[in-house]
C-alpha positions in Angstrom: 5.7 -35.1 36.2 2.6 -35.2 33.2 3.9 -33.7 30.4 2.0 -30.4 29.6 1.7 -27.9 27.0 3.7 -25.3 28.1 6.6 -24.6 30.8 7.2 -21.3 32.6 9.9 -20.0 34.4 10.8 -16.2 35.9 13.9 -15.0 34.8 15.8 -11.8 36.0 17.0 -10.5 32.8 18.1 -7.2 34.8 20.8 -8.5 36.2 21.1 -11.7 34.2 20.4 -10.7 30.5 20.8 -14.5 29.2 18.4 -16.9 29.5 19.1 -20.8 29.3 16.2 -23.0 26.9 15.1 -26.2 29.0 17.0 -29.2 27.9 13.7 -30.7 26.6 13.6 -27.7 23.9 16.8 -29.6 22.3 15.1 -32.8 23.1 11.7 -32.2 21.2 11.9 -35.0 18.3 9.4 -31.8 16.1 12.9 -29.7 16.6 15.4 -32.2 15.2 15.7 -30.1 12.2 16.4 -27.1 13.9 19.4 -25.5 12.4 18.7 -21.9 14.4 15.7 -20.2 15.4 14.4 -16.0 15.1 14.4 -14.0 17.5 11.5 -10.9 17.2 11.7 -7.8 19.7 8.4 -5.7 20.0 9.6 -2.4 20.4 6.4 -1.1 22.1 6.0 -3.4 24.7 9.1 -5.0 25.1 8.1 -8.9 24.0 10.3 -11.6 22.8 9.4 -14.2 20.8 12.0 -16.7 19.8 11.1 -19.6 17.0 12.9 -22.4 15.5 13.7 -22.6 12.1 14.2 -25.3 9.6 16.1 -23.3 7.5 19.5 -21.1 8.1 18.3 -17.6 6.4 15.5 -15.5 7.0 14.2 -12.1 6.7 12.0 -9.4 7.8 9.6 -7.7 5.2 7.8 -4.3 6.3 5.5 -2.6 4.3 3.2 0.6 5.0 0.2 0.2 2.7 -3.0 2.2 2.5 -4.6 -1.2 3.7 -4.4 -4.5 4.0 -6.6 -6.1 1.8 -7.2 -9.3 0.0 -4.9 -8.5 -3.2 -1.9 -7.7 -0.7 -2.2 -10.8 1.6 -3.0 -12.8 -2.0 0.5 -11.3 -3.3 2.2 -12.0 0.0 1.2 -15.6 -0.5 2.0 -15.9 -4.0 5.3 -14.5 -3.0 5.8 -17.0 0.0 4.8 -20.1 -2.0 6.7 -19.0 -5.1 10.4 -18.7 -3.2 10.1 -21.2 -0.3 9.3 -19.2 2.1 8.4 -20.6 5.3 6.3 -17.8 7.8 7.4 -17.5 10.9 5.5 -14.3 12.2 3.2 -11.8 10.6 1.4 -8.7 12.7 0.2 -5.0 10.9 -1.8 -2.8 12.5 -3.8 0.4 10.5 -3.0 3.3 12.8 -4.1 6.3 10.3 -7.7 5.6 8.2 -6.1 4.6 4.5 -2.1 3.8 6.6 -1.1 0.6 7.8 2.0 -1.8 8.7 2.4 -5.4 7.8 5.2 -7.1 8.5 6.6 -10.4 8.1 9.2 -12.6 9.4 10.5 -15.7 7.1 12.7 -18.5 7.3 14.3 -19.8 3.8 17.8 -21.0 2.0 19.6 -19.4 -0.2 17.7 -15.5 0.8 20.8 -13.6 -1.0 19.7 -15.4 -4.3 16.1 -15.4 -3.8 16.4 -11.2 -2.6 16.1 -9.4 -5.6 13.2 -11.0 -7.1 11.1 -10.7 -3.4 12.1 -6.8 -3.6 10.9 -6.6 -6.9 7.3 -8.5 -6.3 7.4 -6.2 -2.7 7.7 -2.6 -5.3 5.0 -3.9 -7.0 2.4 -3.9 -4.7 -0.5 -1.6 -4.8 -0.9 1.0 -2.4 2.5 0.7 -1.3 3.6 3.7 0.7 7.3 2.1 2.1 8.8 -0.8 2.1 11.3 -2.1 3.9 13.4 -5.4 3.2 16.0 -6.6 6.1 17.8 -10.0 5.8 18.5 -11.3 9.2 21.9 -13.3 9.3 22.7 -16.2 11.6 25.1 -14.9 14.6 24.0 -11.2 13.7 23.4 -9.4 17.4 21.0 -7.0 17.6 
């Protein structure tokens, strides 16, 4: 078989609700620093994504601006670069005319330690509406 980019498979997850990763996943020499990976559920339409990580913590960061703009994705870099943190996923969506969601999933060491100083830098965005700041832990369930 040629190797190719991708490999598919149809699962039943209705009566089977596990799914097995191919052995190759474990074998990919790019993931032999994998120590876990995240797992993101869309909640609308019922996607998962699952990524490996580097790194053993991560988080999720939501905020509801009055828009995404330059200054907030200029922060959110600032912010990523300034505590090691390594993106995994971003999405955000405007769903009113001055309201919108970002959000943003991480991977990082040490999150407990670096988590008061991201919540700070998060407060002090402009145009802030709500923010919301979840560490995810390793072995956690949904």
């Amino acid at each position: 078989m040629v190797p190719g980019l991708t490999k598919g498979m149809i699962a039943d997850v209705k009566r089977k609700r596990e799914i097995k990763l191919p052995d190759e996943f474990f074998a990919n020499p790019a993931l032999s620093d994998m120590k876990a990976a995240m797992v993101i559920y869309f909640e609308r339409s019922g996607e998962i994504r699952l990524i490996p990580m580097m790194k053993e913590g991560g988080a999720r960061v939501r905020l509801e601006v009055e828009k995404v703009n330059p200054a907030l994705m200029q922060t959110m870099t600032h912010l990523f670069k300034q505590h090691d943190l390594k993106v995994l996923f971003t999405t955000g969506f405007c769903f009113e005319q001055n309201k919108c969601i970002y959000e943003v999933y991480f991977a990082t060491e040490n999150i407990h330690a670096k988590a008061p100083k991201i919540k700070e830098t998060i407060e002090g965005i402009p145009g802030l509406y709500k923010s919301e700041f979840e560490i995810l832990e390793l072995g956690a369930e949904w």
